[in-house]
N, C-alpha and C positions, 0 to 999 in steps of 0.2 A: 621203420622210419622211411620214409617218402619225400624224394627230392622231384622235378621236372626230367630229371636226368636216370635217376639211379634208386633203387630199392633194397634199404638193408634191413637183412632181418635177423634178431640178434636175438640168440639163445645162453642163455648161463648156470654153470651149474656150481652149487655148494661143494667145494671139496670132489669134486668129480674129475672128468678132462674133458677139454676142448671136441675129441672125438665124442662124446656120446652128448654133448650138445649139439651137436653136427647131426648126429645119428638120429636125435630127437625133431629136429628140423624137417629133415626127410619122412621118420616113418607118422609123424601128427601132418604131413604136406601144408607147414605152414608156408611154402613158395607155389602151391598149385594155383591159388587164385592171380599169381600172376604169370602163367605160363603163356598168356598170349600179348600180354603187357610189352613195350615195346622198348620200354627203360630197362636196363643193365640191374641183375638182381645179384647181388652179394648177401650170398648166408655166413655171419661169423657164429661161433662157439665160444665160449667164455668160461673159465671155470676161477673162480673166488677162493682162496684160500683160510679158511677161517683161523688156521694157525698166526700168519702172517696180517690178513683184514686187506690182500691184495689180490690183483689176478696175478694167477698161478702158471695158466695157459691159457693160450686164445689161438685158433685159426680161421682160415679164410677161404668162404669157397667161391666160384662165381660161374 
């Protein structure tokens, strides 16, 4: 998602953790096309619990 300001880019995993959404962010570089971009990029992790039908974990990188 893309604001004027700010670049979030949000990964989630089924029954997983917030780290290996995180981790997936990183090793697919879905933040390289904006390494020269001059807006503020936050990558969150998300991970869905299908026990619950909630999130389970979420973190926050920036």
């Amino acid at each position: 998602m893309e604001t004027p300001q700010y670049v979030y880019i949000f990964e989630f995993k089924l029954d997983g953790t917030a780290d290996e959404a995180l981790s997936q962010i990183e090793d697919k570089g879905y933040a390289r096309e904006y390494s020269a971009d001059a807006r503020r990029v936050f990558k969150i992790g998300a991970s869905f619990s299908s026990e619950t039908g909630t999130i389970s974990d979420w973190k926050v990188q920036d």
